[in-house]
N, CA, C and O atoms as CSV, one atom per row, in Angstrom:
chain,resi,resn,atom,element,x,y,z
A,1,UNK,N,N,20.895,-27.488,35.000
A,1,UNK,CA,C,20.240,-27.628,33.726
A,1,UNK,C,C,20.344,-26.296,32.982
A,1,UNK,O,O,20.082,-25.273,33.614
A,2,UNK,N,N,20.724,-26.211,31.618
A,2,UNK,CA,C,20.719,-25.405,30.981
A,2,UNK,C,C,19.689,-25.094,30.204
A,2,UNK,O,O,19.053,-26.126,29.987
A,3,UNK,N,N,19.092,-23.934,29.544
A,3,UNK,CA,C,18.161,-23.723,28.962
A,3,UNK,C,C,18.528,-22.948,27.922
A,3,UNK,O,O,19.450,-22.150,28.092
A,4,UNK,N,N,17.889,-23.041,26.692
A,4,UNK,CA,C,18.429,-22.487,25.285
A,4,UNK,C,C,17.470,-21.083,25.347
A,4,UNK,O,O,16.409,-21.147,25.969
A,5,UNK,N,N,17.786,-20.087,24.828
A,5,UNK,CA,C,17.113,-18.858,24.836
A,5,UNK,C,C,16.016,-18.919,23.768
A,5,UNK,O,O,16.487,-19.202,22.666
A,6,UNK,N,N,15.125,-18.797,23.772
A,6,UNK,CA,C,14.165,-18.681,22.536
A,6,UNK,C,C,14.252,-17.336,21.772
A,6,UNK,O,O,14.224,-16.173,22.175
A,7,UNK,N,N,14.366,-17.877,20.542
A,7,UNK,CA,C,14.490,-16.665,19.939
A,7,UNK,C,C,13.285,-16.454,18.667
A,7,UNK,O,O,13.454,-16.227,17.469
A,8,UNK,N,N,11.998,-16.634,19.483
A,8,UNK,CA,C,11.268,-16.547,18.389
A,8,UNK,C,C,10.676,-15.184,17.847
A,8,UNK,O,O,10.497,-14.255,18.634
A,9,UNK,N,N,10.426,-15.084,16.744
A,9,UNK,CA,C,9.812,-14.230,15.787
A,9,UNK,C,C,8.474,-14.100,15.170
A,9,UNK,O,O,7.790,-15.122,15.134
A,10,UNK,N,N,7.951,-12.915,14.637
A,10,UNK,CA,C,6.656,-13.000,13.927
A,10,UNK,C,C,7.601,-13.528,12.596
A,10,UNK,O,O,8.806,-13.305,12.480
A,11,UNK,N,N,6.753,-14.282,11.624
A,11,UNK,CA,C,7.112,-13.853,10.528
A,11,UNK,C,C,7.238,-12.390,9.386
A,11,UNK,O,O,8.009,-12.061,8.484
A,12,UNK,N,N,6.044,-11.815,10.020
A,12,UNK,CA,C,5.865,-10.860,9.670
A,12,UNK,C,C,7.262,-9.472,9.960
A,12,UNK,O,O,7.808,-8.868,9.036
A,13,UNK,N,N,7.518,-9.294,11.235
A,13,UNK,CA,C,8.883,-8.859,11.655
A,13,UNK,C,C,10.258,-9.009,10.791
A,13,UNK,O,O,11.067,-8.189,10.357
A,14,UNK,N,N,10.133,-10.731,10.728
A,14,UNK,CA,C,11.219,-10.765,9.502
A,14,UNK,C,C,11.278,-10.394,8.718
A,14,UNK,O,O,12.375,-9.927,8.410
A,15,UNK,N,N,10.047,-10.291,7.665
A,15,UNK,CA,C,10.415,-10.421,6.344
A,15,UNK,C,C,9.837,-8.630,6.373
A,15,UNK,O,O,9.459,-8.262,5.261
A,16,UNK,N,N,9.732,-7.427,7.605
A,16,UNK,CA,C,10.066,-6.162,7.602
A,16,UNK,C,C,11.994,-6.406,7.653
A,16,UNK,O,O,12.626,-6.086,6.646
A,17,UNK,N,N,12.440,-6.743,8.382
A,17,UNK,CA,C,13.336,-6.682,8.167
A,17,UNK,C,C,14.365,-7.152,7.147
A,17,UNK,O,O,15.285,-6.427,6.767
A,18,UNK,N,N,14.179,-8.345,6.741
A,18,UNK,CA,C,14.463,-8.739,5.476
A,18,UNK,C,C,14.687,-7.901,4.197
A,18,UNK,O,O,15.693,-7.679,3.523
A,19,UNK,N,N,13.174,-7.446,4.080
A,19,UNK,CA,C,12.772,-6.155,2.704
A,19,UNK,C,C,13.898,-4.915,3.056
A,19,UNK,O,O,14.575,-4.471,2.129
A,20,UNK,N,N,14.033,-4.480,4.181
A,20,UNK,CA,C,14.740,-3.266,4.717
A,20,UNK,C,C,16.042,-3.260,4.304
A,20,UNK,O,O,16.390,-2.386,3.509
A,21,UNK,N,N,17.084,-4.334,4.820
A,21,UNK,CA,C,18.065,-4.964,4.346
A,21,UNK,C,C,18.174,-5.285,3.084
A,21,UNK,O,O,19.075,-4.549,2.682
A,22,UNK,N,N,17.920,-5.742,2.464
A,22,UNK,CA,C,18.097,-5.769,0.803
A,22,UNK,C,C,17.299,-4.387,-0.363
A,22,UNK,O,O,17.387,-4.039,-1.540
A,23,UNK,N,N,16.788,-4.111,0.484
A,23,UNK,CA,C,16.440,-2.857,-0.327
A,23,UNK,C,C,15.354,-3.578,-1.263
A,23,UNK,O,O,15.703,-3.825,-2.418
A,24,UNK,N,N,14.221,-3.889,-0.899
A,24,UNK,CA,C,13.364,-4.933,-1.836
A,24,UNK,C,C,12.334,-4.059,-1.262
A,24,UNK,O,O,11.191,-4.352,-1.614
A,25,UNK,N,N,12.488,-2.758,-0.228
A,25,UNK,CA,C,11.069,-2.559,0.699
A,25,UNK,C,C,9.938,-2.108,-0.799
A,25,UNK,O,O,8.917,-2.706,-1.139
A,26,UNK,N,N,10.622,-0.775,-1.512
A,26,UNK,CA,C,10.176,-0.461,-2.616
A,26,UNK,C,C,8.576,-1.412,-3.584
A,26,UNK,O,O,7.410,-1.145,-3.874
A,27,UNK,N,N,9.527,-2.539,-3.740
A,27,UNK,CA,C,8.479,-3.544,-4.524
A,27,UNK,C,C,7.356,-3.776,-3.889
A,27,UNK,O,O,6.176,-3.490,-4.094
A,28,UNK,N,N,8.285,-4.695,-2.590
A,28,UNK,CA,C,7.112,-5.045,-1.744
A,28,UNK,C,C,6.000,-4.114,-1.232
A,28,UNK,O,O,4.904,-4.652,-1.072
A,29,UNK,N,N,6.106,-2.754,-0.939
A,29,UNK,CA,C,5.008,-1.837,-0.773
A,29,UNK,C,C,4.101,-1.648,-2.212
A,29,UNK,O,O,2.885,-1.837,-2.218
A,30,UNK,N,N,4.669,-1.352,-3.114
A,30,UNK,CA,C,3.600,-1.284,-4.248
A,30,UNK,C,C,3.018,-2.745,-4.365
A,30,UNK,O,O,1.832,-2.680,-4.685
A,31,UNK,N,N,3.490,-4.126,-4.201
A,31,UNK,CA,C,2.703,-5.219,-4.317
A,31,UNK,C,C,1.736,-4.960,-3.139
A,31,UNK,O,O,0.723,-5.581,-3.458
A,32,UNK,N,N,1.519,-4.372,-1.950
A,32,UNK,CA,C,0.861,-4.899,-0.710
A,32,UNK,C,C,0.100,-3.310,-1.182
A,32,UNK,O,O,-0.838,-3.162,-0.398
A,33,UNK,N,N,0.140,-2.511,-1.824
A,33,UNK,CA,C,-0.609,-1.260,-2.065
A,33,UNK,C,C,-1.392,-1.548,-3.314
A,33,UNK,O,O,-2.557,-1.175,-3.452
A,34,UNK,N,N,-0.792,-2.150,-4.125
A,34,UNK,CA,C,-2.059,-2.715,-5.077
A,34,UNK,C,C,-2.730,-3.494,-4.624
A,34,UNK,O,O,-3.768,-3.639,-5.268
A,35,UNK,N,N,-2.601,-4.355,-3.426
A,35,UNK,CA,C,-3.513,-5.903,-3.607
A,35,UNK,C,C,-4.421,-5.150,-2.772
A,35,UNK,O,O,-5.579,-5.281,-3.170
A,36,UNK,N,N,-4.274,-4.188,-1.455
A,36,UNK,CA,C,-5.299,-3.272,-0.605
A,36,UNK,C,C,-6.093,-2.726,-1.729
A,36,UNK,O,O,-7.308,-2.861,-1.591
A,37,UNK,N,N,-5.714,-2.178,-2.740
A,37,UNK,CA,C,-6.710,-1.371,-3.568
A,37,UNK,C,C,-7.900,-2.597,-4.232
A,37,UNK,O,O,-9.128,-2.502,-4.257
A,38,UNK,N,N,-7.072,-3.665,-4.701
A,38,UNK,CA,C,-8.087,-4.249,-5.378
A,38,UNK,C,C,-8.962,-5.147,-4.489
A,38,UNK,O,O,-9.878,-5.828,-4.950
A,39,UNK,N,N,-8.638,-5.111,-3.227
A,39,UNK,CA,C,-9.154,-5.893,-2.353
A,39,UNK,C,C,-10.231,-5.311,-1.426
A,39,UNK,O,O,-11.079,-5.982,-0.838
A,40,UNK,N,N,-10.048,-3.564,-1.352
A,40,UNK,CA,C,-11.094,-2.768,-0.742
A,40,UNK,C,C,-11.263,-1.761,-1.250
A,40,UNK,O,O,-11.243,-0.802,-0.480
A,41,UNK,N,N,-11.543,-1.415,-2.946
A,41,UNK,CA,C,-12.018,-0.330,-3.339
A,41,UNK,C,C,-13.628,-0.596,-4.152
A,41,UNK,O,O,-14.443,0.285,-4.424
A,42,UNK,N,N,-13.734,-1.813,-4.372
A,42,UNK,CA,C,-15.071,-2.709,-4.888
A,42,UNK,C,C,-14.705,-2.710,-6.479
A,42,UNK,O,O,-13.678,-2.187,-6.911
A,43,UNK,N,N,-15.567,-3.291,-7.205
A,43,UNK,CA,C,-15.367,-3.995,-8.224
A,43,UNK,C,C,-15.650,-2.757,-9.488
A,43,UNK,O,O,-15.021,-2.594,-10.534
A,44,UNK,N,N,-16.814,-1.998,-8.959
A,44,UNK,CA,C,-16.484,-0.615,-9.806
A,44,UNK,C,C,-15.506,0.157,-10.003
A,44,UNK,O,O,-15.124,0.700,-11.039
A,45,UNK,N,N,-15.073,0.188,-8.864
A,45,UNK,CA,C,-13.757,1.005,-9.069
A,45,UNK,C,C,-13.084,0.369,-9.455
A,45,UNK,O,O,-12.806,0.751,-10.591
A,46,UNK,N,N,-12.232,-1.037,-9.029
A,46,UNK,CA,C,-11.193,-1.856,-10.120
A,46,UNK,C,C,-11.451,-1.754,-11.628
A,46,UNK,O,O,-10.576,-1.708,-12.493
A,47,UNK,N,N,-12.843,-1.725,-11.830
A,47,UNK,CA,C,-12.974,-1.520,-13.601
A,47,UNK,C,C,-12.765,-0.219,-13.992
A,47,UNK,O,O,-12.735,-0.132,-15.219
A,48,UNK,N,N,-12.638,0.629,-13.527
A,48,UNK,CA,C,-12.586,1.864,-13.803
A,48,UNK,C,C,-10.857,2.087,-13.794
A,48,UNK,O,O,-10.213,2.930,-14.419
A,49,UNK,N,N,-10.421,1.149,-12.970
A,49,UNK,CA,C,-8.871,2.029,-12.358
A,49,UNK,C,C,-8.392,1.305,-13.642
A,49,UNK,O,O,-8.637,0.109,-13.796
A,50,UNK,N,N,-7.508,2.240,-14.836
A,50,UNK,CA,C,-6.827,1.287,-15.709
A,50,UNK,C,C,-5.207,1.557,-15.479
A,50,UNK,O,O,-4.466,1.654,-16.457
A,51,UNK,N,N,-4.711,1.670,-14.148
A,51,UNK,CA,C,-3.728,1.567,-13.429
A,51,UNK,C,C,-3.179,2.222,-11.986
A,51,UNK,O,O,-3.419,3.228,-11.319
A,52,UNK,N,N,-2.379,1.158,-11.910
A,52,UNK,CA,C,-1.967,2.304,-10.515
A,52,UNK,C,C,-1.201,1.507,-9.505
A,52,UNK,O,O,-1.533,0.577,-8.770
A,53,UNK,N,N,0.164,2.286,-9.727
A,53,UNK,CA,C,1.899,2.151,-8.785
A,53,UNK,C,C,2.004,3.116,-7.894
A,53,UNK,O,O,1.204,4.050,-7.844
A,54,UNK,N,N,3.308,2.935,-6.867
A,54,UNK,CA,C,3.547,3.783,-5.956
A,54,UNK,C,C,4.972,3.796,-6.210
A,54,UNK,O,O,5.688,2.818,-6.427
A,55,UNK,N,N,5.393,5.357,-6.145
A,55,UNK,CA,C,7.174,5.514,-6.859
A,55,UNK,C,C,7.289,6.684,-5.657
A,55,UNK,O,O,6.454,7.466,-5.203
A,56,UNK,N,N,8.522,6.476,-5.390
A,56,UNK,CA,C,8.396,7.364,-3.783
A,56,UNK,C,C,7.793,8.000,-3.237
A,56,UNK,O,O,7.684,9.221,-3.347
A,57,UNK,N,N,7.106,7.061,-2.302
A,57,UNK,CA,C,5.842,7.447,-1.477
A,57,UNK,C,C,4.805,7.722,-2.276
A,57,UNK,O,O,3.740,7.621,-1.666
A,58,UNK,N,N,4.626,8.210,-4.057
A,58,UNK,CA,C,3.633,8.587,-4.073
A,58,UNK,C,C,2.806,7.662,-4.804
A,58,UNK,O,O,3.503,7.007,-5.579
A,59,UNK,N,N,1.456,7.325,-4.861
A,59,UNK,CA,C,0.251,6.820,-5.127
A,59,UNK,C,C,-0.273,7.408,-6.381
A,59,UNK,O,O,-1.117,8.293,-6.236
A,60,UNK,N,N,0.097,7.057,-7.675
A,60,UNK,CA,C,-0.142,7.413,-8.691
A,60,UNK,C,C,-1.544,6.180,-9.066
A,60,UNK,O,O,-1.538,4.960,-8.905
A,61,UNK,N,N,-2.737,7.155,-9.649
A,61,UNK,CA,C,-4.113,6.083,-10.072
A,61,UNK,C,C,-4.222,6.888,-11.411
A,61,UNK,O,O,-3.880,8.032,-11.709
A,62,UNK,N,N,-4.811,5.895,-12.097
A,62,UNK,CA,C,-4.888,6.468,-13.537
A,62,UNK,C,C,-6.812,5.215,-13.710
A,62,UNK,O,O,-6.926,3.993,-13.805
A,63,UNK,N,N,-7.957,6.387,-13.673
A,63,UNK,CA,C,-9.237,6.184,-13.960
A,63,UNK,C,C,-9.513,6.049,-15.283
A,63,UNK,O,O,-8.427,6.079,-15.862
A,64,UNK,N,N,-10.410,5.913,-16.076
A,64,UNK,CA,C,-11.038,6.030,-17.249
A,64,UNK,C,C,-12.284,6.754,-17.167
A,64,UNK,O,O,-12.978,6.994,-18.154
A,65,UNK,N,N,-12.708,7.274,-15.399
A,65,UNK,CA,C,-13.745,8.008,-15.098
A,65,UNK,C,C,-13.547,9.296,-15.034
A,65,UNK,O,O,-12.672,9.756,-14.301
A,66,UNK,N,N,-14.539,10.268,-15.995
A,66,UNK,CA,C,-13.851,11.570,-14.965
A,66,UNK,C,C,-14.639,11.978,-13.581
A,66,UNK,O,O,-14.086,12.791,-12.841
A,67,UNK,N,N,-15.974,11.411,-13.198
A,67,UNK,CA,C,-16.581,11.393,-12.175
A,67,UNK,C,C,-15.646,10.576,-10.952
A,67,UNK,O,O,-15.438,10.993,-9.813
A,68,UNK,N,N,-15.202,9.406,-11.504
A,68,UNK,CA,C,-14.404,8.916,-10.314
A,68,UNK,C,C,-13.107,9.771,-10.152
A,68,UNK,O,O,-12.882,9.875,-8.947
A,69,UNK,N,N,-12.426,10.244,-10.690
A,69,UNK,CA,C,-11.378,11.204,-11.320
A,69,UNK,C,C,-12.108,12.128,-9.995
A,69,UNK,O,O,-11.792,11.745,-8.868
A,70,UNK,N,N,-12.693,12.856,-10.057
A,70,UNK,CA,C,-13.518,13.882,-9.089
A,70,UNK,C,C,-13.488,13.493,-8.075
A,70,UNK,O,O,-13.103,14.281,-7.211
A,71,UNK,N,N,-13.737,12.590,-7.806
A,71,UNK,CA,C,-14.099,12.041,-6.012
A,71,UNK,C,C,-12.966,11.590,-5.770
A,71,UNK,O,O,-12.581,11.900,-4.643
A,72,UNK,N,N,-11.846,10.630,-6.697
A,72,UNK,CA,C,-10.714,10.323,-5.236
A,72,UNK,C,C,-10.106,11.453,-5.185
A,72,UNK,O,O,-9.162,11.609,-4.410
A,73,UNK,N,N,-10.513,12.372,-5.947
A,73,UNK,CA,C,-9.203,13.554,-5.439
A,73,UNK,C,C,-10.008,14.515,-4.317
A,73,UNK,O,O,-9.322,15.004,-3.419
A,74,UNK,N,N,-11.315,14.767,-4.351
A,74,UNK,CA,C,-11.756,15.159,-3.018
A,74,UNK,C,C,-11.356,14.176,-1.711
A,74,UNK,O,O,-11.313,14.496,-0.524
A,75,UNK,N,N,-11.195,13.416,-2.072
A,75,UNK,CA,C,-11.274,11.983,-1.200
A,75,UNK,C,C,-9.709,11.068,-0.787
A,75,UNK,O,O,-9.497,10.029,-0.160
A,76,UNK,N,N,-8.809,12.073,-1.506
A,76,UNK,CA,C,-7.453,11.864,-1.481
A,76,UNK,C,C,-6.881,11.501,0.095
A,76,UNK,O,O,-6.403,10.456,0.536
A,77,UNK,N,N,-7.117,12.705,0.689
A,77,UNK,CA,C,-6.429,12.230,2.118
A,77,UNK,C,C,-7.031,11.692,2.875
A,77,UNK,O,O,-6.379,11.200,3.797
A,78,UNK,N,N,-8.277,11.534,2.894
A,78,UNK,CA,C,-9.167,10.248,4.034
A,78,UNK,C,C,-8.204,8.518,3.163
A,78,UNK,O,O,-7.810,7.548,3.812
A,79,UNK,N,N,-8.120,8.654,1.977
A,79,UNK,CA,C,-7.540,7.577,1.522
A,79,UNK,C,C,-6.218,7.032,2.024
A,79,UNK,O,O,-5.803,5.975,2.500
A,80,UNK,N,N,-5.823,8.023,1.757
A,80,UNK,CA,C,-4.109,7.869,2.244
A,80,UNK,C,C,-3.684,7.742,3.771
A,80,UNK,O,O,-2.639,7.417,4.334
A,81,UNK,N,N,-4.918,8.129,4.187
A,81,UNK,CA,C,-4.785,7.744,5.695
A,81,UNK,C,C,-5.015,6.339,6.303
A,81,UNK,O,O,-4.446,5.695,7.185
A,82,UNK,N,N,-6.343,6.057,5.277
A,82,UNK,CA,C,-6.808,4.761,5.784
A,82,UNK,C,C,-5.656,3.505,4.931
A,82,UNK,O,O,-5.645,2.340,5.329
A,83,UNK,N,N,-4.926,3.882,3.978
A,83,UNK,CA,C,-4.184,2.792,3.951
A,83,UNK,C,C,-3.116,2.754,4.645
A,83,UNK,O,O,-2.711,1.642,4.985
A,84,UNK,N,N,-2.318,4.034,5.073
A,84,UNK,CA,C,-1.142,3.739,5.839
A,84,UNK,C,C,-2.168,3.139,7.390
A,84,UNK,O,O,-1.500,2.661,8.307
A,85,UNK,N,N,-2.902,3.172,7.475
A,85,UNK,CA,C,-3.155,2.398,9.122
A,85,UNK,C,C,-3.286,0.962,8.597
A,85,UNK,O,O,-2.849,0.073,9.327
A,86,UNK,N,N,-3.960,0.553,7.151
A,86,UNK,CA,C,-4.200,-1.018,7.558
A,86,UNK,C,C,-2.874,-1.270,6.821
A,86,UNK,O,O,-2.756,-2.493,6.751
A,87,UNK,N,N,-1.917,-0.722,6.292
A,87,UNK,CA,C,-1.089,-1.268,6.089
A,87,UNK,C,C,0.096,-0.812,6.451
A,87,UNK,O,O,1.091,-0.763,5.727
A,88,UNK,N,N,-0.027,-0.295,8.148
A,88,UNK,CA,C,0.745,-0.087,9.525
A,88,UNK,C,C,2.293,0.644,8.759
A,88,UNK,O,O,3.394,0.113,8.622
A,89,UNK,N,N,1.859,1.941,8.391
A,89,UNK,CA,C,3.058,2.641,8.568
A,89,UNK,C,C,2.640,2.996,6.956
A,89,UNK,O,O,1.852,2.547,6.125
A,90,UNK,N,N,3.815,4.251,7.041
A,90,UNK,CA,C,3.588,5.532,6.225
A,90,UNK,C,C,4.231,5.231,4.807
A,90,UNK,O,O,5.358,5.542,4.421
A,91,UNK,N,N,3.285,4.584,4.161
A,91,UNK,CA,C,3.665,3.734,2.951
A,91,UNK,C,C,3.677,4.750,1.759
A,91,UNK,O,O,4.572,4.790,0.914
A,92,UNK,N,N,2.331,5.747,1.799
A,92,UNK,CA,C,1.527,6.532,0.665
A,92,UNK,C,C,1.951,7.965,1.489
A,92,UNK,O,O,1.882,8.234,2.688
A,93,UNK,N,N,2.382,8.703,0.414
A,93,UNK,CA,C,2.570,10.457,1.296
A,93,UNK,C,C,1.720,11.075,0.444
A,93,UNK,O,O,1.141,12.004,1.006
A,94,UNK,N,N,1.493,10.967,-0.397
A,94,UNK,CA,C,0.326,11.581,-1.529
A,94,UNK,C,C,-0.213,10.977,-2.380
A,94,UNK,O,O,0.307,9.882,-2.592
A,95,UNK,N,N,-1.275,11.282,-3.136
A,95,UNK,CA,C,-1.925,10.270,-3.896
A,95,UNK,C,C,-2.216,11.641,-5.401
A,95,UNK,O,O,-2.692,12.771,-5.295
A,96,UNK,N,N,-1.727,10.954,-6.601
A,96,UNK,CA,C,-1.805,11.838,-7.355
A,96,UNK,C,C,-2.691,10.917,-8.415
A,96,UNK,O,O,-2.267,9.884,-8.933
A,97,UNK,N,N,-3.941,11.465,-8.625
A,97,UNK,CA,C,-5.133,10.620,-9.432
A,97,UNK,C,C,-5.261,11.196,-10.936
A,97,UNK,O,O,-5.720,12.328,-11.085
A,98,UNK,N,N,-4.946,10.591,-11.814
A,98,UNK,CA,C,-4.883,10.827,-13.282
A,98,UNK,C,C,-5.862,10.372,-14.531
A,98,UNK,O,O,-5.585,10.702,-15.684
């Protein structure tokens, strides 16, 4: 009796590899780096943030606060740490708050 090899996958695995291969990684990190921000920075801060992309490696935020303006930049690298862990690998190298 023969047996077929399984060749199963995460999805998740793929579509790292997928993005890698076509050179799509770019997008896809700023889509999965905005949706973390608006998904765990709370609703004050989304009203406050009146933008914010990531262009190699870096984490550009643009506030309308200058108090919030103050704190993520004290608060810069506890940030940048905690998103490259929930979003497993070294996505953000700096965060430049405007």
């Amino acid at each position: 009796m023969m047996f077929k090899k399984s060749n199963e996958q995460k999805l998740g695995d793929i579509l790292k590899q997928f993005s890698s291969k076509r050179k799509i990684k770019p997008g896809y990190d700023q889509y999965r780096v905005k949706k973390w921000w608006h998904e765990n920075m709370g609703g004050m801060i989304n009203e406050q943030t009146s933008g914010i992309y990531l262009k190699h490696k870096a984490l550009y935020i643009s506030v309308s606060s200058a108090s919030l303006r103050s704190e993520l930049n004290m608060s810069r690298d506890a940030l940048r740490e905690k998103i490259n862990r929930e979003l497993d690998g070294e996505v953000v190298e700096k965060i430049i708050v405007r």
